[in-house]
Every structure is written in structure tokens, then in C-alpha cells.
N, C-alpha and C positions, 0 to 999 in steps of 0.2 A: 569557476562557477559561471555559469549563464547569467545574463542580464534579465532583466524583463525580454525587452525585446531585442537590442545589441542591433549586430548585422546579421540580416536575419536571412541572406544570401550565403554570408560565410556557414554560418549555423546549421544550416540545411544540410549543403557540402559536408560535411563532417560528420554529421547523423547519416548520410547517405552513405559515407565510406566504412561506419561502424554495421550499418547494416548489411552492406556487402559481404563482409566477413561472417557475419552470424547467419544468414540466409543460405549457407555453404552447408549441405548435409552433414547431419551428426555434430554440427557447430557443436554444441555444448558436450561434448566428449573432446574435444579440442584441448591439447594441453594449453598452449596460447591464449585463448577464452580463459578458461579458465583460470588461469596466472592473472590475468587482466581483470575480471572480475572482482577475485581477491585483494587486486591491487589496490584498485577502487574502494573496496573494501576497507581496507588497513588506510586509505586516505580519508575517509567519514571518520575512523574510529579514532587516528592523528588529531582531525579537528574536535572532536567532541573532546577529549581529553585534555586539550592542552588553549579552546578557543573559548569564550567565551561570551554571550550577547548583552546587553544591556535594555533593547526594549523589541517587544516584535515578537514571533519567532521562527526560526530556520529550518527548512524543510528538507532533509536529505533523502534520497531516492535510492533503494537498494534494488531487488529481485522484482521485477512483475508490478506484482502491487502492495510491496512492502516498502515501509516509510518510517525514520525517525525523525521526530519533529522534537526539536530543541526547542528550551524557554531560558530563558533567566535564570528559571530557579531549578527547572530539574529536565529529564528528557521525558520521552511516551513513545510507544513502539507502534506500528497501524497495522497489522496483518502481516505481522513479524515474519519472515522465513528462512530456511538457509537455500533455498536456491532447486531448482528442478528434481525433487526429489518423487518419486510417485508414489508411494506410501507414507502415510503419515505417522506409521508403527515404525519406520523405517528407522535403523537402529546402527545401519554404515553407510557412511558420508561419499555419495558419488565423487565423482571429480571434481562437477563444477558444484561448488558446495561453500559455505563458508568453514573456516578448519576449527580446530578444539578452541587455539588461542584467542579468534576473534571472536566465538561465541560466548566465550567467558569474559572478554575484555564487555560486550554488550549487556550482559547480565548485570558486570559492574556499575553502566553508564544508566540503563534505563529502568524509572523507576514505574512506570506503566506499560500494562500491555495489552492492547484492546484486538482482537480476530472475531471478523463476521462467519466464517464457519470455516470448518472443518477439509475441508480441500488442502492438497500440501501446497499449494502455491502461496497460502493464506494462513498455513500454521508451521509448526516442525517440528520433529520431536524433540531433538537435541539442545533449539533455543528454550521451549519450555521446561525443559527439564533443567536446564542452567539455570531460566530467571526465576522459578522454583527455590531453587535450591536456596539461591539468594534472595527468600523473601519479599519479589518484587512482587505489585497488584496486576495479577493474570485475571483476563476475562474472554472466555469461549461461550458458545452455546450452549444450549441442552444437551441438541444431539450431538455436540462433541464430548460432552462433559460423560456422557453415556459411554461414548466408543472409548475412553480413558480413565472409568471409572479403575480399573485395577492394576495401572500405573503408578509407581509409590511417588509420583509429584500429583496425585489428583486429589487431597486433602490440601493445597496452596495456591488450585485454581478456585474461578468461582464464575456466577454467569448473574450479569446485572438484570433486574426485573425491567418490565418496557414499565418506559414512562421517567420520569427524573429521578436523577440519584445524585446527591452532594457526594462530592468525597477531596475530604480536603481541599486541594486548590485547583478541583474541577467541579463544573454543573456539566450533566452529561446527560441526554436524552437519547433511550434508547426504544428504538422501533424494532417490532420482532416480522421478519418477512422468510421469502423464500426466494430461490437459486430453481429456479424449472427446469429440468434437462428431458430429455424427448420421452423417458417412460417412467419418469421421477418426480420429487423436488426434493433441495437440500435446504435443512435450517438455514438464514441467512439474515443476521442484525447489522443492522443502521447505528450509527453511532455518531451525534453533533455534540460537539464537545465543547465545552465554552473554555479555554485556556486564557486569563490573563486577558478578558475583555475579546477576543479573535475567537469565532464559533468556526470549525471544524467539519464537514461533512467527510465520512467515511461507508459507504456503502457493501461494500464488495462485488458479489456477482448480483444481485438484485436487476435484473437487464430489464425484463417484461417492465412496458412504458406504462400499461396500463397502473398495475400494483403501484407503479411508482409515482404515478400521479397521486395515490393516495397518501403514500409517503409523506408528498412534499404538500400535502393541505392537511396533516400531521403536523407537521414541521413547522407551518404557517401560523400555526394557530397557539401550539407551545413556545416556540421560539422567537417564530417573525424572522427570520434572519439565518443566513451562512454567509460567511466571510472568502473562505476558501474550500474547494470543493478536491479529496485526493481519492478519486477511486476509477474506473473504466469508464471507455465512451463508450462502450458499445449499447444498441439497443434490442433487442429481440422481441419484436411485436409491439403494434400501441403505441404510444404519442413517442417521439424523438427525446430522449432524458436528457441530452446535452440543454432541451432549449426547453425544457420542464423548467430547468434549475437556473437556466440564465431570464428566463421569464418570470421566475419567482423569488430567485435569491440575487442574482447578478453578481456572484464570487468572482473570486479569481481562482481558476481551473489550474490545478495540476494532474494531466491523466494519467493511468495507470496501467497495467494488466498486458502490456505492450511484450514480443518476444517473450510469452512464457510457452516455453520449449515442448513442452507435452503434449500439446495440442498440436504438435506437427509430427505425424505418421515417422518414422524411421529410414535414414538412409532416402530423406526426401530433402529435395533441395526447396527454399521457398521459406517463406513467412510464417512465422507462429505468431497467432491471434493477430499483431497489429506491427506493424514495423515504426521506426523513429520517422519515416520520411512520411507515413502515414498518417501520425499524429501533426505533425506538420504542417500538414497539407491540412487538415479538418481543424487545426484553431490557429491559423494562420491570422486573419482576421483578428481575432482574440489577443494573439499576439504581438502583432504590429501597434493594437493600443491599451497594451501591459495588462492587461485581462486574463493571459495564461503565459505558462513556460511547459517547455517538454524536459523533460530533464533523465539521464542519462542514467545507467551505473555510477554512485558515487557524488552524483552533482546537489546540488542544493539552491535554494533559493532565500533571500529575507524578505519577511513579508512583516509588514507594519500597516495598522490601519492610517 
């Protein structure tokens, strides 16, 4: 596991050689990758089962911008996924995928599962349908809830209204936005999570700086506060979000959405969305004074106020 900030010369180096290998066309068809992933994989799901924390909680980093975040007293999923699937009907498990075992062993572990919309990068069929199964608290969109209305796990999801909701041993405030794509837009909720005193920001695709300025004087006004921020740096149009949120919240960043495979054309060699040396380089600063980590396949982080 990475430090806050550790040697942040060594660190680099190592993110740089992980990305060599993935940046190699059809990376993610790679059996290699793929074993490696999974490996990763079965190492979160090793420590969830067998570690346990006392105060704080533990941030582990799976696919893109999927995240289980460990507490004390139980886990919660962020925009759970099994891994570069393109459909989210999708019903056989590519290569690089997580396999039946480890989906189930996850169903067992997490007893929340929050997704800002409907994208496979940010949902999948196979995880819901296991924590389903297993009567965990599922929360999608409208317009997910729609596209899955006549899947037999779709009476065991549900979709939180905007604004506060108690539930058990979360206060959760949700914002309902959009995902703008060039001749679209995708439902897309916010979700600040109060866990055990540490409020949570969870966004998804929400990029437009502008919407998100409103966002976060939302946020201001209900909350006052984020702790920690896990979701993309990217911006698309309007004020810069990274310094939205470090000018309003002052978190500690963990980004996300990094090498997710789809977005890079086929048989092309190069970057999907954001490579590790990229994030790197953009909270480098951040990270020198424990303000952020970049964290990997598998890696995890403790975070305590």
C-alpha cells in the first residue's frame, strides 16, 4: 500500500512501468493484465476478509472508478464494477473481468452500494445481481432503474431521493445532475456521505465545471464540508473542478476514472482517459503534502481525520 506521500520518485517509476504495459494495444485482452488485475483483485478481497480497522476508514481502488471503502463496522461499494465490460445487459464476463468467485466473495463483504449512473464502467450486471441476491442496499438512478426495470434483481434496488437520507449508520446527501456527452446527457448523482464523522464526495462523470460549481454551493450550504474526494479529475468546460473542490472543501483527493479501456479506439496503442503518470503529474503538489494519493489496481489508502 502507498503512503501518503512515501518516495515519490520511486512511486512514479512504478506507475510509469504499470503503464507501459497497459498503454500496449488491446492491453486489456492481455491474459497477463488480466491475471494481474484479478490478482489485485483476490488481494482487496484477502484484506477485507481477514483485516480489520479500528478507526478511520480504508480506501481500496478497484476498476476506473470503482472503490471499496472499509469502516469499522461494515464496507460500501462507490460505482462498483467488474471491469471493461461495454454493455451493462452484459451477461459474459470478458477476460479482464472480475470471475464468479470474487464477485460473490464481494456480495458477502459489502453491505452498500452507491453508482452515479448507468455507464459499465460505473455499474455491472453480474455485481448487482449478486449483491441483490444477497440483500445488500443498492442505489442507481432513475434512468438506470428504468433500463433494469425487468431484470428479476430490480425489486432489491432502489434510487435515493435528492436531498438527505438517514440510513442507519450513514447521513448521505444526494444531488441529482448530469454526464453531457456531444448529442446527449446521462442521469448522473452526487453522493457525500457522512461515514463515522469522514464525509465522502462521490461524483461520477459530472465533468461540466459550470453545473458543478452549483454542485458544490449545494454542498456548501447542506453539508459545509468533504473530507475526501473519490471520483475523476477531468473537466469539460467551465471552472477547473479539481480547484472547485480544493477551494471549497480542501479534501484529501483520490482520483479516479484513470485507464478505463473503452474509451480507447481498438488495436490502438496509447492512453485510455488518463494514465497513472498523468495523475501524478496533476496532484503531485497534493501529494508531496498528503493532500492526495493515486492509487493503483488493488492499493488502498487509511484515512483518519
Amino acid at each position: 500500500m502507498p503512503s501518503k506521500s512515501g518516495n515519490l520518485k520511486q512511486r512514479i517509476k512504478k506507475l510509469k512501468l504499470l503503464d507501459s504495459i497497459l498503454r500496449q494495444p488491446n492491453s486489456e485482452f492481455n491474459n497477463g493484465v488480466a491475471k494481474y488485475y484479478r490478482d489485485m483483485v483476490n488481494h482487496v478481497l484477502h484484506h477485507l476478509e481477514h483485516h480489520t480497522i479500528k478507526r478511520g476508514i480504508r480506501v481500496w481502488k478497484l476498476y476506473a472508478s470503482s472503490f471499496i471503502v472499509q469502516t469499522p463496522r461494515f464496507n460500501m461499494a462507490m460505482d462498483f464494477c467488474e471491469g471493461p465490460n461495454r454493455n451493462i445487459f452484459g451477461k459474459t464476463r470478458p477476460i479482464f473481468s472480475l470471475t464468479r468467485r470474487q464477485t460473490e466473495r464481494f456480495a458477502h463483504l459489502v453491505k452498500y452500494s452507491f453508482h452515479t449512473h448507468h455507464h459499465h464502467d460505473h455499474v455491472s450486471y453480474f455485481p448487482l445481481a449478486a449483491l441483490a441476491k444477497h440483500k445488500r442496499k443498492i442505489f442507481i438512478t432513475h434512468e438506470n432503474l428504468r433500463l433494469w426495470k425487468k431484470e428479476p434483481f430490480a425489486k432489491n434496488i432502489s434510487v435515493l431521493k435528492e436531498g438527505t437520507t438517514i440510513l442507519e449508520n450513514l447521513e448521505i446527501e444526494t444531488i441529482y445532475g448530469w454526464q453531457h456527452l456531444e448529442n446527449s446527457k446521462v442521469e448522473c448523482y452526487a453522493y457525500n456521505i457522512d461515514v463515522g464523522g469522514i464525509r465522502i464526495l462521490v461524483k461520477g462523470d459530472i465533468f461540466d465545471g459550470n453545473e458543478f460549481a452549483m454542485l458544490c454551493e449545494k454542498l456548501r450550504k447542506k453539508t459545509g464540508r468533504v473530507d475526501l474526494y473519490l471520483s475523476s479529475a477531468w473537466t469539460a468546460g467551465g471552472h477547473d473542478i479539481i480547484r472547485q473542490v480544493e477551494r471549497n472543501f480542501d479534501p484529501f483527493f483520490i482520483p479516479a476514472h484513470e485507464w478505463e479501456f473503452t474509451h480507447r479506439p481498438a488495436n490502438t496503442e496509447g492512453i485510455a482517459t488518463q494514465s497513472y503518470e498523468d495523475l501524478m503529474r496533476q496532484f503531485k503538489t497534493k501529494i508531496m503534502h498528503d493532500k492526495a494519493a493515486v492509487l493503483s489496481w488493488g492499493e488502498a489508502i487509511l484515512y483518519h481525520r
